[in-house]
C-alpha positions in Angstrom: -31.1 -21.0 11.8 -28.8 -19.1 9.5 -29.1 -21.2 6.4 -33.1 -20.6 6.3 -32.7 -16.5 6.8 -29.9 -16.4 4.0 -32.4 -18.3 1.6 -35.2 -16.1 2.1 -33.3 -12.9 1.7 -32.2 -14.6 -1.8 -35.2 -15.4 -2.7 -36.1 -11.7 -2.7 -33.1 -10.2 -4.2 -32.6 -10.2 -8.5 -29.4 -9.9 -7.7 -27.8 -13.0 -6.1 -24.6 -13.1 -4.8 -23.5 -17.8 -4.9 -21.0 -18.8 -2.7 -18.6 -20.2 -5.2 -16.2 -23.3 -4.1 -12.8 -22.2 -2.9 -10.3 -23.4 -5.6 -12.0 -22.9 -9.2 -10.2 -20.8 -12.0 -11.3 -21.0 -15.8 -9.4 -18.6 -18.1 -10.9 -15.2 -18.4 -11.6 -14.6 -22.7 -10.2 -11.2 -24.5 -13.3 -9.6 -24.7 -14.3 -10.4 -20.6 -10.7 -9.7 -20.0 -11.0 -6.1 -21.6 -14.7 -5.7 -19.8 -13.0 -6.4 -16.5 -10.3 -3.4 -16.8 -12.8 -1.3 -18.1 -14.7 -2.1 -14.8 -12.0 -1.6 -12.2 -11.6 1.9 -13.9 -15.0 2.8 -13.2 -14.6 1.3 -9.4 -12.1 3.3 -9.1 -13.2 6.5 -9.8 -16.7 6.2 -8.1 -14.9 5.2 -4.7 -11.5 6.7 -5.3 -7.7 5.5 -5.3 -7.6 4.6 -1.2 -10.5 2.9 -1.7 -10.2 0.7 -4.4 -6.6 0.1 -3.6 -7.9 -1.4 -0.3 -10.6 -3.6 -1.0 -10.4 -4.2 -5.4 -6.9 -4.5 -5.5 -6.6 -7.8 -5.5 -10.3 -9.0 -6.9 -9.2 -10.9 -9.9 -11.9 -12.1 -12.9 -12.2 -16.0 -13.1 -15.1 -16.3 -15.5 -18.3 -15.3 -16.6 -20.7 -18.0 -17.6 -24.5 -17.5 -18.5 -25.7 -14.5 -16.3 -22.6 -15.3 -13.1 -19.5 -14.0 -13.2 -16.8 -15.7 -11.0 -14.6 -13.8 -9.0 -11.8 -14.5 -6.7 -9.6 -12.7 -3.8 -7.1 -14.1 -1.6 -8.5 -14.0 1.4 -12.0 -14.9 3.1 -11.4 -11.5 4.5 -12.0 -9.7 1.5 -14.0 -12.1 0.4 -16.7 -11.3 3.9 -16.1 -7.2 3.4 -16.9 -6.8 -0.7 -20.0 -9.5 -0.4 -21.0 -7.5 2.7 -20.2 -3.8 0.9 -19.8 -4.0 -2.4 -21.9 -6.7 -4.2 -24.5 -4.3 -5.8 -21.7 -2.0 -7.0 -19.9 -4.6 -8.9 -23.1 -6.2 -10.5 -23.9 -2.7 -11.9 -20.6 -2.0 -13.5 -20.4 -5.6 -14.7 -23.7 -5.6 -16.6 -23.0 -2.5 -18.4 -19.5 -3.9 -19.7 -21.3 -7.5 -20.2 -24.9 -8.1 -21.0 -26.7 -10.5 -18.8 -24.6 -10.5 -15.7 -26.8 -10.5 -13.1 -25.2 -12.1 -10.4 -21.8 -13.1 -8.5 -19.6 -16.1 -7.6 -16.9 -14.6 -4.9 -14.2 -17.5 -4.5 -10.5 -17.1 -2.5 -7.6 -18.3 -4.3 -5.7 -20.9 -2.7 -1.8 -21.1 -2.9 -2.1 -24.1 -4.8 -3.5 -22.6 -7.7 -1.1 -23.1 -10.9 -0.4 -20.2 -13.1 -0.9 -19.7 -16.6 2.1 -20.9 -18.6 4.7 -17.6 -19.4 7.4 -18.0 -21.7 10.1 -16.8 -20.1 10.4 -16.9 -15.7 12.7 -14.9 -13.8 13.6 -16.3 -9.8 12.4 -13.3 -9.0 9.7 -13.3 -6.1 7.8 -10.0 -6.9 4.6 -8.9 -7.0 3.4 -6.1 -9.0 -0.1 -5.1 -7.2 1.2 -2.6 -5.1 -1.8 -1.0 -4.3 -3.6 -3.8 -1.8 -3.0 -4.3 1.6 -0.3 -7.0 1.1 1.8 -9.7 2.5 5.5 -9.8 2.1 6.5 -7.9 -1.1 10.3 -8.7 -2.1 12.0 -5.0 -3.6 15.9 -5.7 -2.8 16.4 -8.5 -2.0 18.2 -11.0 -4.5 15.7 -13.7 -5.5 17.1 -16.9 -4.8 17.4 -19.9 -7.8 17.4 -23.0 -5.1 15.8 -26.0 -6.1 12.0 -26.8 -4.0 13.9 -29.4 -2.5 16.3 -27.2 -1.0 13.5 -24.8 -0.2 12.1 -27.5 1.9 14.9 -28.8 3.8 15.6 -24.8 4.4 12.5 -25.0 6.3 13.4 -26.6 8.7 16.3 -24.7 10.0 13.7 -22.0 9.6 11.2 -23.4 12.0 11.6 -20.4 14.7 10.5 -18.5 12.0 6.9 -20.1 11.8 6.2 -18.9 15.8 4.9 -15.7 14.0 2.1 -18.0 11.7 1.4 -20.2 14.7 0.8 -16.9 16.4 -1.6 -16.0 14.0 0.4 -13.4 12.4 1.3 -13.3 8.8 4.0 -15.1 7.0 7.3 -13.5 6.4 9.2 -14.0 3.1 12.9 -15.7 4.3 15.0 -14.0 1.7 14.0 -10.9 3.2 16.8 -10.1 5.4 19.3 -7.2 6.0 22.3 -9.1 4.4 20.3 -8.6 1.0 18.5 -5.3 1.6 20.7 -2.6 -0.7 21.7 0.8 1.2 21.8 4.0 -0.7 21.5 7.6 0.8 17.5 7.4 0.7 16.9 4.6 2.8 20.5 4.9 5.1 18.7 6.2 8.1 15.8 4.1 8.1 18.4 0.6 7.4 20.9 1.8 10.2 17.4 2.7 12.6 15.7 -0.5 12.0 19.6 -2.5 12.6 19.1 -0.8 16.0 15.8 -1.7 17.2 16.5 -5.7 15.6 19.3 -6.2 17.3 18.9 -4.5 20.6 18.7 -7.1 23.5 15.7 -7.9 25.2 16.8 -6.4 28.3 17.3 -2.7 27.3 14.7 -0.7 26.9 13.4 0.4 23.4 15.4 3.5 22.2 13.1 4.2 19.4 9.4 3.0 20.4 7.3 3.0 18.4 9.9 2.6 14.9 7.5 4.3 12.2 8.9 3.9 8.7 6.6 5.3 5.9 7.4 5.8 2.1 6.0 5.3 -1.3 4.9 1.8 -3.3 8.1 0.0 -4.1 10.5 1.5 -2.2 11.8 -1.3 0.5 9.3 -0.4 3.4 7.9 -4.2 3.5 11.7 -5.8 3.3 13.2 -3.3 5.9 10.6 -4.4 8.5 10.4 -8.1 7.5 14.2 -8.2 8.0 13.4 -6.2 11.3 11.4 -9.5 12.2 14.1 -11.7 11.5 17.0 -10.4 13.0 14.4 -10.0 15.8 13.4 -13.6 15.9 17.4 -14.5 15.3 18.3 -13.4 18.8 15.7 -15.3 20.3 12.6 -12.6 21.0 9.3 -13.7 20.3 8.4 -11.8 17.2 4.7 -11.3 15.5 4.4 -9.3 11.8 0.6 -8.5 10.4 -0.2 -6.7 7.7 -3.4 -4.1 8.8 -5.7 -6.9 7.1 -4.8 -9.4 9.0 -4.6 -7.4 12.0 -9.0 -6.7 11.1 -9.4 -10.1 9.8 -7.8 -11.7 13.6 -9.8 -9.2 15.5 -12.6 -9.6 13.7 -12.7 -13.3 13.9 -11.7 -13.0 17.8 -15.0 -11.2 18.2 -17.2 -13.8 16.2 -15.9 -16.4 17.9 -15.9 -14.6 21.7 -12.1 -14.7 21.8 -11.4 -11.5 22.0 -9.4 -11.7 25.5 -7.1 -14.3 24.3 -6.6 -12.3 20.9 -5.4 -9.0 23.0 -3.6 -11.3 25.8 -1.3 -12.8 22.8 -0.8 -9.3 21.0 0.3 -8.2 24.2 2.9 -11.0 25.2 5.1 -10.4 22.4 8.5 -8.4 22.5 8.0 -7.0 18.9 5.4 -6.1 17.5 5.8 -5.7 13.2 2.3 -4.2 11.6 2.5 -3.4 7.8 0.4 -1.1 5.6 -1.2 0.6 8.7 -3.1 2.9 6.4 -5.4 0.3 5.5 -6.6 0.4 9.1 -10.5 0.8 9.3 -13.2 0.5 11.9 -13.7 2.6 15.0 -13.7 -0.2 17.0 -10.4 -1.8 15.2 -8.4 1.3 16.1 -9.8 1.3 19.1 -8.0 -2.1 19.7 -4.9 -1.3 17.8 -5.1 1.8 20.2 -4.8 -0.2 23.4 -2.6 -2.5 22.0 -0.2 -0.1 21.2 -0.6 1.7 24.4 0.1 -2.1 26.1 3.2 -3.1 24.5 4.8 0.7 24.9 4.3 1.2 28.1 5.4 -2.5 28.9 8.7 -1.3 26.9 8.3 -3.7 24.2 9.2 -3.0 20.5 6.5 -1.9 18.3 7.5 -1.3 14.2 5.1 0.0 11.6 5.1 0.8 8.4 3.2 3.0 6.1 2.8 4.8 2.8 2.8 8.6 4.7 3.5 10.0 7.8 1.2 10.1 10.5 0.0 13.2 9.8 -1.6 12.8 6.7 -3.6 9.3 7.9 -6.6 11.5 8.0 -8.8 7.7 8.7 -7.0 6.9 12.0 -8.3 8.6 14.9 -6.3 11.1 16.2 -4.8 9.0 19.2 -4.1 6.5 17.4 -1.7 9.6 14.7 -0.3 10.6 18.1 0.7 7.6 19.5 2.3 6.7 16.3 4.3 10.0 16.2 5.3 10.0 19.4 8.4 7.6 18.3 11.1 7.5 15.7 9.4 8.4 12.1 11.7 7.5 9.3 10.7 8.6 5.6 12.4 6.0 2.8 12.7 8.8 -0.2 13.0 7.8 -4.0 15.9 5.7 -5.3 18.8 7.8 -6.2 20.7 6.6 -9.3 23.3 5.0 -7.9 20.8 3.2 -5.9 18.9 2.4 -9.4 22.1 1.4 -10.8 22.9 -1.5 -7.7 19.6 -2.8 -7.8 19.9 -3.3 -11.8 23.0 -5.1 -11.7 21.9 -7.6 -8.7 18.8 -8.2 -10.5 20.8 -9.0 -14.1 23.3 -11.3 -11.9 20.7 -13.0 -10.4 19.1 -13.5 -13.8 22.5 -14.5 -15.5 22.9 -17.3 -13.3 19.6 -18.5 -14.8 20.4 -17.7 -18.3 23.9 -17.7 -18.7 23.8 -15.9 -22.3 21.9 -12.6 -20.8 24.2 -9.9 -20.7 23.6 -5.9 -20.5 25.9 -3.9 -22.0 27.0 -0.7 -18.8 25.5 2.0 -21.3 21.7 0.0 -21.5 21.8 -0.2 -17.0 22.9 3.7 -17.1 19.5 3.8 -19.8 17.8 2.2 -17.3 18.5 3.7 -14.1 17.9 7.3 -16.0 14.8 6.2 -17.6 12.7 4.6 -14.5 13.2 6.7 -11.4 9.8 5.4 -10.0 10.6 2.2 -7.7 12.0 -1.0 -7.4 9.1 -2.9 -8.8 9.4 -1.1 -12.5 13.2 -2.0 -12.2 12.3 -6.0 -12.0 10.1 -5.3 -14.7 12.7 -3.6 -16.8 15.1 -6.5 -16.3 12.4 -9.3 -17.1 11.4 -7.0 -20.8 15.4 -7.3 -21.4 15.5 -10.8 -20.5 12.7 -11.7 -22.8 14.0 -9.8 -25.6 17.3 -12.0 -25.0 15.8 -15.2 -24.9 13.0 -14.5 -27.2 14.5 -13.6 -30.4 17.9 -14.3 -29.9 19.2 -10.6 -30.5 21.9 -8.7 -28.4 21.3 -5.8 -26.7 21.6 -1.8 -27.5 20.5 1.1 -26.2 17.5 1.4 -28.9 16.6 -1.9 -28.3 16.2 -1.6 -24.5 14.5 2.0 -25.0 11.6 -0.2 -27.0 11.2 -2.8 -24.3 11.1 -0.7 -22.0 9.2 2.3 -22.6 5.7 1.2 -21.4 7.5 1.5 -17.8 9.2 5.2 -18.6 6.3 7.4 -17.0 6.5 11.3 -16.9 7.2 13.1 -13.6 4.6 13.3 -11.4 3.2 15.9 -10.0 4.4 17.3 -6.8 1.9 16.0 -3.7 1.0 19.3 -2.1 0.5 18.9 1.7 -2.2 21.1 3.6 0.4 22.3 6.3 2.4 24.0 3.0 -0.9 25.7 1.8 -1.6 27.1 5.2 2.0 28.3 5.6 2.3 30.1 2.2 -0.5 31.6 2.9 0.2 33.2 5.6 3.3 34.3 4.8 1.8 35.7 1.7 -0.9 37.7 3.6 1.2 38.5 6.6 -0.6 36.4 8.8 0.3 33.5 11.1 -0.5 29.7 10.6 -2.1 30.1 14.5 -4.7 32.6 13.0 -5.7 31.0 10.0 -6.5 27.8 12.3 -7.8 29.9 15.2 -11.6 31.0 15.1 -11.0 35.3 14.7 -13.4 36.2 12.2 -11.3 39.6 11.2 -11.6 40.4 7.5 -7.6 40.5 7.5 -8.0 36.8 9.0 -10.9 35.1 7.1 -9.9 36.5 3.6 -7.0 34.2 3.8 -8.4 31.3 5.7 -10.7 30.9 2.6 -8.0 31.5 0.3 -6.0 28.5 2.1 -8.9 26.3 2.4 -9.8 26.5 -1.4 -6.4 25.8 -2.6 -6.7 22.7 -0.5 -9.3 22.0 -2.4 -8.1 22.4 -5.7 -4.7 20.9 -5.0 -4.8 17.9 -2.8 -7.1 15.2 -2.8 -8.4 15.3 0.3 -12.3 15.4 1.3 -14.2 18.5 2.9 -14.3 17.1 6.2 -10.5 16.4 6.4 -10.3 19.7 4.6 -12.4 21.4 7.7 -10.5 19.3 10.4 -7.0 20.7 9.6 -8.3 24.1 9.8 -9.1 23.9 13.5 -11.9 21.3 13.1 -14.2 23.0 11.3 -17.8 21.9 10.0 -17.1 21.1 6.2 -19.9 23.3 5.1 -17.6 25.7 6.0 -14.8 24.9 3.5 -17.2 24.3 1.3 -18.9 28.1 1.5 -15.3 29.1 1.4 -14.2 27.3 -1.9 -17.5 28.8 -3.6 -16.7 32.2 -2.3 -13.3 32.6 -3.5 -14.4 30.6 -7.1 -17.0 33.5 -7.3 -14.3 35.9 -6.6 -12.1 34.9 -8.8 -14.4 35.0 -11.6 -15.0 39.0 -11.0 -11.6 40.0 -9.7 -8.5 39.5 -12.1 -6.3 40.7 -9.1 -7.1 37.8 -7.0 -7.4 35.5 -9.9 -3.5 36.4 -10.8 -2.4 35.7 -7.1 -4.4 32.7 -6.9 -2.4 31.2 -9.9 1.2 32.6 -8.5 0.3 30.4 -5.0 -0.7 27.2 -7.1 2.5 27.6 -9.1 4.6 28.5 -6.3 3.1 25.2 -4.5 3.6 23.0 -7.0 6.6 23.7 -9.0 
């Protein structure tokens, strides 16, 4: 019955979306290569950053042949949402980069594909597209240089380990444990809260319920909760970690397939409960279920871990129980790597790479380069190492300080800007207009009230990313029509009075240096 429907709706459409087999990959020339980064910039800005990190991330080129071009994903997940969302959108941007494309071939990668050849391999299991909703990501912990065969006889004494993947949960990276996660002052509270909740016994009750750990791309959140599911899974409880995809892709498929009931009834018989990347987290009905679940394994006292890239406050797509359940726990923020931090993490990733390449060494003064130089995350560090150890092995050529400054300088990024939050608007404002934070989210409509509340709500505009509607609902719910008349009265303002215009450039300063 299906097949029939599909093939009449294709029949109408002059842009065709084939359902390409599951394993093909042809190399990608320059020129489509070039086309294809030129399109993911244009995705990007027409949905914006959240967006595309979500659901493009992780779209990859394969080809373009005649009028198809061949794309793949790693997951039938993505695969179902960007056929279903975003076909039209891609063909567009395709055919003005390439001429002729008219139609697409979505394909998921399999873990069997084989890479293209590089010349020089680190043992280092890292990924470096950060901004998709991801499996397990490895930021400290050493790689390991075992043989596959010992891999595979290491599986076995791993078995208990697979209970999560039987469970229908996703798979967790072994050499992401606490014995190789490295502690410095920015991540010692979170490391010493997570130990806690690991390696409390099943028979207390959670002290810290739910554990919510939040912090930037590439700063350990993904290994401090993996190694939470070990240790976990060590003392015998049964243990399940998803990232937010899978989380949508089981529900999802529970609902397709009318097995809904046994999807909650196995969520809910766990003792810990590990969810990743929470801020990819979409649907009404999803959160709904993420909602109840949450709601189940708290109130049944068992564990519940989750980590995210902000704190709850600021996930302005999650309903607002789901925010308040999450910061009714423990919420831990995992800051920027200090330098002495930067500094350990360099020299475990040289050792490691040493014992590869026994001739590799790094003189102290280019790691002290390094750790000054990329104060970004741990990610950029591996990179750093694998430039030095391809300039080693490469051309033969020791290493200095100016050396090491060329190979690495397309990872030495300026300072970024300071995020301004809309809770620090709102208080500076007040403060500068005498006023409380209660009155500029409360409904009085005095002059020495509104004046203010429009000033607040158009900085918000100007300084933080964040749409009209989320704009309106952190000032006391209001309609976005109403920031919006705000923002345009202050502009006009601004433009007549040089008074206001002056103290409307010492607030941005003041919120931004």
């Amino acid at each position: 019955m299906l097949k029939p429907r599909l093939d009449s709706v294709q029949a109408d459409c002059t842009k065709i979306v084939r359902f390409a087999p599951e394993s093909s990959e042809l190399p990608v020339s320059p020129n489509h290569s070039e086309a294809w980064q030129r399109v993911c910039r244009r995705l990007r800005a027409e949905v914006g950053e959240d967006v595309f990190n979500s659901w493009f991330g992780r779209l990859e080129l394969d080809e373009i042949h005649d009028d198809v071009a061949r794309l793949s994903v790693p997951t039938k997940f993505l695969k179902s949402w960007i056929q279903s969302h975003y076909t039209d959108r891609i063909i567009t941007a395709l055919a003005s980069e390439v001429a002729g494309v008219a139609s697409l071939a979505i394909s998921v990668r399999t873990s069997g594909r084989v890479a293209a050849p590089r010349p020089v391999e680190m043992p280092v299991h890292t990924r470096f597209d950060d901004s998709s909703p991801r499996a397990a990501t490895n930021l400290f912990a050493p790689p390991s240089a075992t043989a596959p065969r010992r891999e595979a006889e290491s599986l076995g004494r791993d078995a208990k380990h697979l209970e999560s993947e039987a469970l229908g949960g996703s798979p967790l990276d072994r050499r992401l444990t606490f014995s190789s996660f490295l502690v410095g002052k920015s991540n010692q509270l979170a490391h010493a809260a997570a130990q806690r909740v690991a390696q409390a016994p099943a028979s207390e009750a959670p002290i810290y319920n739910p554990l919510y750990i939040h912090a930037s791309v590439g700063l350990g959140k993904t290994h401090l909760i993996q190694a939470v599911a070990h240790s976990a899974g060590d003392i015998g409880r049964r243990v399940i970690y998803l990232t937010a995809e899978k989380f949508m892709y089981g529900f999802v498929s529970a609902l397709k397939a009318q097995t809904a009931i046994a999807f909650k009834e196995k969520l809910r018989a766990i003792d810990v409960l590990v969810i990743d990347d929470v801020q990819f987290l979409q649907g009404k009905s999803i959160q709904q279920e993420f909602c109840h679940t949450l709601n189940a394994l708290i109130d049944a006292g068992r564990q519940v871990v989750i980590a995210a890239d902000r704190p709850p406050s600021e996930l302005e797509s999650l309903d607002e129980r789901v925010r308040s359940r999450l910061a009714g726990g423990l919420c831990v923020e995992m800051g920027s790597l200090d330098e002495a931090l930067r500094v350990k993490i360099l020299e475990t990733r040289i050792a490691v790479a040493r014992a590869a390449q026994p001739t590799f060494e790094v003189p102290a003064a280019v790691v002290t380069l390094v750790a000054r130089s990329i104060q970004t995350n741990g990610r950029d560090l591996d990179g750093a190492v694998n430039r030095l150890l391809a300039h080693v092995t490469l051309t033969g050529a020791s290493l200095t300080v100016e050396t090491a400054e060329i190979a690495i300088r397309d990872l030495v990024r300026t300072r970024e800007p300071k995020r301004v939050k809309i809770e620090d608007i709102q208080k500076l404002v007040a403060t500068h207009f005498n006023v409380s934070r209660a009155d500029i989210l409360s409904s009085r409509r005095t002059a020495t009230v509104v004046r203010p509340r429009q000033i607040a709500m158009y900085l918000a505009k100007v300084l933080t990313l964040r749409s009209l509607p989320e704009i309106g609902r952190r000032f006391g719910g209001r309609d976005h029509t109403t920031v919006l008349h705000a923002v345009r009265k202050i502009e006009g303002l601004a433009n007549l009075d040089n008074q206001l215009s002056e103290e409307l450039e010492l607030l941005k300063r003041m919120l931004t240096d």
